[in-house]
MARBA-3410 file (N, C-alpha, C, O; in Angstrom, 1 decimal):
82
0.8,-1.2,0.0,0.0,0.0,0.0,0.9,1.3,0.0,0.5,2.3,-0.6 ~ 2.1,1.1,0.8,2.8,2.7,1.0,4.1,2.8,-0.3,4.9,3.7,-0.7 ~ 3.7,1.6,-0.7,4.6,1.6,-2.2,4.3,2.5,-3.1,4.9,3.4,-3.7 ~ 2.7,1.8,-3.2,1.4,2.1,-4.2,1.3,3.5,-4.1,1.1,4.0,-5.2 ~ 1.4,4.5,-3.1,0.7,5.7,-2.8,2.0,6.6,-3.1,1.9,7.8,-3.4
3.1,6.0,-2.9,4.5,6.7,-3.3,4.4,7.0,-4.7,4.4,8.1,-5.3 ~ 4.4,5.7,-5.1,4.2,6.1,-6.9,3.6,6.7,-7.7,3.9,7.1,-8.8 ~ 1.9,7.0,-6.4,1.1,7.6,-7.0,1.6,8.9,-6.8,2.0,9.5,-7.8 ~ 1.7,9.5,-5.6,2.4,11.0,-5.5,3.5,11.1,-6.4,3.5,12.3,-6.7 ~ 4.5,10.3,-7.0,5.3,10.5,-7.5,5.2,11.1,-9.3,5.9,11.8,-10.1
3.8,10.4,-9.4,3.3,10.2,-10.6,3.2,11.8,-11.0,3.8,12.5,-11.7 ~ 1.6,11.9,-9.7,1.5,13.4,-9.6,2.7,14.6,-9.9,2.9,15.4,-10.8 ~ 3.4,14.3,-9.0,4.6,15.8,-8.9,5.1,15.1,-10.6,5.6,16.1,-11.2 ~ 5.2,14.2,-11.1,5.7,14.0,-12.4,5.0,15.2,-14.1,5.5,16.0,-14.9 ~ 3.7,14.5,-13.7,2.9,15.2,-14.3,3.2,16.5,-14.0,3.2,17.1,-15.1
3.5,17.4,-13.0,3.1,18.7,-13.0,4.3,19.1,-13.4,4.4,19.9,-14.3 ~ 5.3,18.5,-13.0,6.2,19.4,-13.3,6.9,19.3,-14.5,7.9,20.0,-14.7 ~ 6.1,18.2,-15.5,5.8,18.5,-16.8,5.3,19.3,-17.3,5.8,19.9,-18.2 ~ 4.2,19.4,-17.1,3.3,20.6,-16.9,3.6,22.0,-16.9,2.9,22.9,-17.3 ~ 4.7,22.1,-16.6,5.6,23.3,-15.9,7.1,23.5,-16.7,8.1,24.1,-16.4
6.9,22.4,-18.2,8.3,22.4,-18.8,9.2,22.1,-18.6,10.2,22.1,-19.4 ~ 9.2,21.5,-17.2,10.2,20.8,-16.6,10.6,19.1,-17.6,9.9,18.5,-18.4 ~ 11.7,18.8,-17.3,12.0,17.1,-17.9,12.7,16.6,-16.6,13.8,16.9,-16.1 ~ 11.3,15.3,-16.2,11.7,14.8,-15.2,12.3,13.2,-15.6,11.7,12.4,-16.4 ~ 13.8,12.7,-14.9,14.6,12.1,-15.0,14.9,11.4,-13.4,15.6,11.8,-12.5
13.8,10.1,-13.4,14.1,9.2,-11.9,14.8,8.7,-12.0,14.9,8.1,-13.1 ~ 15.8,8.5,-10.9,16.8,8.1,-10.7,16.9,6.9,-9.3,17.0,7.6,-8.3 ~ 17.0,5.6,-9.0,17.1,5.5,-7.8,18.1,5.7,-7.1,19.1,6.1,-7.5 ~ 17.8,5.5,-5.5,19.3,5.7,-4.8,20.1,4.8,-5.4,21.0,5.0,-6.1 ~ 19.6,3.7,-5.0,20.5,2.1,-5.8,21.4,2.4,-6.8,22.6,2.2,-6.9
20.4,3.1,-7.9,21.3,3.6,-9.1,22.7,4.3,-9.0,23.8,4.1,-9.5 ~ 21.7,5.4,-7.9,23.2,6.3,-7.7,24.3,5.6,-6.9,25.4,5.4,-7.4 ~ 24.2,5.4,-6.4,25.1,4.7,-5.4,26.2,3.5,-5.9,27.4,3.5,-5.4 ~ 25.8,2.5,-6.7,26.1,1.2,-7.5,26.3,2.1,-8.5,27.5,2.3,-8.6 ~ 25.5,2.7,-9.3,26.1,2.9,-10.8,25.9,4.0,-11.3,25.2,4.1,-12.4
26.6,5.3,-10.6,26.9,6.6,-10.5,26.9,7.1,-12.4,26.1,7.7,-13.0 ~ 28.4,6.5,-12.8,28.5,6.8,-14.1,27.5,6.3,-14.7,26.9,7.2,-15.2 ~ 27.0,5.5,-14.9,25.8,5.1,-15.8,24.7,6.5,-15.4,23.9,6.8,-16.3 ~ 24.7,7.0,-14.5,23.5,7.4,-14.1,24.3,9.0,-14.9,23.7,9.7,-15.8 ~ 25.4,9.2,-14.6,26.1,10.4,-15.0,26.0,10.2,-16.8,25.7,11.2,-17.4
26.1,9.5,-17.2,26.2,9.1,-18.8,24.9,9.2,-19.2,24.8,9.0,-20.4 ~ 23.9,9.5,-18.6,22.2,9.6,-18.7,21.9,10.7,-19.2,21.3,11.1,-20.2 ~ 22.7,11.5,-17.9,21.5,12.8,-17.6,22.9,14.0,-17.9,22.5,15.1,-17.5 ~ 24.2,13.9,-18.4,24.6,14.9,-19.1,24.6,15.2,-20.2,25.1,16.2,-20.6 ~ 23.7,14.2,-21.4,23.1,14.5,-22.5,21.8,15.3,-22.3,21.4,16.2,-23.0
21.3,15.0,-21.6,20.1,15.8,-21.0,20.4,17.1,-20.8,20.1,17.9,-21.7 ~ 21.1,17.3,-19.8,21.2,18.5,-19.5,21.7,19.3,-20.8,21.3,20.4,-21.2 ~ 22.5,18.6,-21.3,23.4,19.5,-22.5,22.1,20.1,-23.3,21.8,21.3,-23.2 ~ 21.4,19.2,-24.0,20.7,19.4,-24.6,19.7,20.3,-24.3,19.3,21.1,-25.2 ~ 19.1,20.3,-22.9,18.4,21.6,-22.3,18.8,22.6,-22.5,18.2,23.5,-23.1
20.0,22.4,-22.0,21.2,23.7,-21.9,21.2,24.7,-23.2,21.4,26.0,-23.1 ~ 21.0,23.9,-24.5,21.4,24.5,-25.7,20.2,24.7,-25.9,20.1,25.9,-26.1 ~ 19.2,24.2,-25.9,17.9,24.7,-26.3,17.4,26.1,-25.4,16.5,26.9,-25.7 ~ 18.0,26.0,-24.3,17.5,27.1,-23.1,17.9,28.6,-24.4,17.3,29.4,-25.1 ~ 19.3,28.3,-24.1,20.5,29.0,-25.1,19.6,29.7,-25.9,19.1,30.8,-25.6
19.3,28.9,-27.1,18.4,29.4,-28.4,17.2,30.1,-28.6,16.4,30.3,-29.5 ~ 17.2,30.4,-26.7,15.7,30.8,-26.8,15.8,32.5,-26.5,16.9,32.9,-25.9 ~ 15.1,33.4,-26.7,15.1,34.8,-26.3,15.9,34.7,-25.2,17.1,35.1,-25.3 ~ 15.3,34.3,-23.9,15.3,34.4,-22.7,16.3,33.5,-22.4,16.0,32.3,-22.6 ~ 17.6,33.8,-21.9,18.3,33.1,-22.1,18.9,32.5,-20.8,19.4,33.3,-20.0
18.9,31.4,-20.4,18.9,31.0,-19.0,19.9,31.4,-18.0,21.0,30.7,-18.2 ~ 19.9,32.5,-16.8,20.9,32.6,-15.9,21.6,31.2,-15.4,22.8,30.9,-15.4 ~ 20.5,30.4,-15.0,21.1,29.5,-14.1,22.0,28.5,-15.1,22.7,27.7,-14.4 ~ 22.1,28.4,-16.3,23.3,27.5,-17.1,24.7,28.0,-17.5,25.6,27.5,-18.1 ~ 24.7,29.7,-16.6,26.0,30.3,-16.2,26.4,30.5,-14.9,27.2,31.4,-14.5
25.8,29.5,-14.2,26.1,29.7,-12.5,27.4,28.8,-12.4,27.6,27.7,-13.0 ~ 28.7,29.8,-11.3,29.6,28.9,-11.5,29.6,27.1,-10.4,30.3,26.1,-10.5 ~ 28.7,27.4,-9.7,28.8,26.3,-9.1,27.8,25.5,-9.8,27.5,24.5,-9.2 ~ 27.2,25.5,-11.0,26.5,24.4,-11.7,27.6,24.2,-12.6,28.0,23.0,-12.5 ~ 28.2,24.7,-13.4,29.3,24.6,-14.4,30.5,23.7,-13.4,31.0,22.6,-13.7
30.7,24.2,-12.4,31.6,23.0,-11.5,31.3,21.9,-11.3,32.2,21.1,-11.3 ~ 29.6,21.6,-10.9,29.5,20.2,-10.7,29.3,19.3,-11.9,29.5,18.1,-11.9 ~ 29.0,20.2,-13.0,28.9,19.8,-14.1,30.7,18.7,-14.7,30.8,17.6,-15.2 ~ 31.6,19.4,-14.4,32.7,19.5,-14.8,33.2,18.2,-14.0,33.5,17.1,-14.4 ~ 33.2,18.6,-12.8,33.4,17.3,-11.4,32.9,16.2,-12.3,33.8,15.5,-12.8
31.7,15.9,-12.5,30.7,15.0,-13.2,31.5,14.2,-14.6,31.8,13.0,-14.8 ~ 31.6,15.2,-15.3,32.2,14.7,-16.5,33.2,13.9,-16.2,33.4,12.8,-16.7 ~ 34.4,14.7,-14.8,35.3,14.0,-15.0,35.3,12.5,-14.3,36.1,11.6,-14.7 ~ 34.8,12.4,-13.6,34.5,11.2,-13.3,34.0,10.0,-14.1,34.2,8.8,-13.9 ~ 33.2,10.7,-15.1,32.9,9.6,-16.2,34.4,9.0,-16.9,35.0,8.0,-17.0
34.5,10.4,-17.1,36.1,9.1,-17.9,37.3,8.9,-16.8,38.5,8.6,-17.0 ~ 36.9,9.2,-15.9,38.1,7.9,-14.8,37.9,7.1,-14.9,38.4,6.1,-14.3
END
């Protein structure tokens, strides 16, 4: 039952924040934890791809010049190819 009601809430906040232009990308802890780069090799094409489309748009996104997202960004990559 508290599985079932997780998923459903999860469903919810899924939808909205689709809703909201967002692109939602679940991840488990398991995942993270066991299989970091896999999970890293996922969601930096994602992001890229956001990133560039944010880019091309009038409004051009502050937050894909923040230097602590460009750092973790960077951190990230490099760990993929260790």
């Amino acid at each position: 039952h508290c599985l079932r009601e997780t998923r459903r809430r999860d469903e919810e906040k899924t939808r909205w924040l689709e809703s909201e232009g967002y692109l939602v990308l679940r991840v488990s802890t398991e995942e993270i934890r066991y299989h970091l780069k896999s999970v890293l090799q996922m969601l930096l094409p994602q992001i890229s791809k956001r990133t560039k489309a944010l880019r091309g748009n009038c409004t051009t996104a502050k937050w894909s010049h923040h230097p602590l997202l460009r750092a973790a960004l960077e951190e990230a990559r490099l760990r993929m190819t260790a």
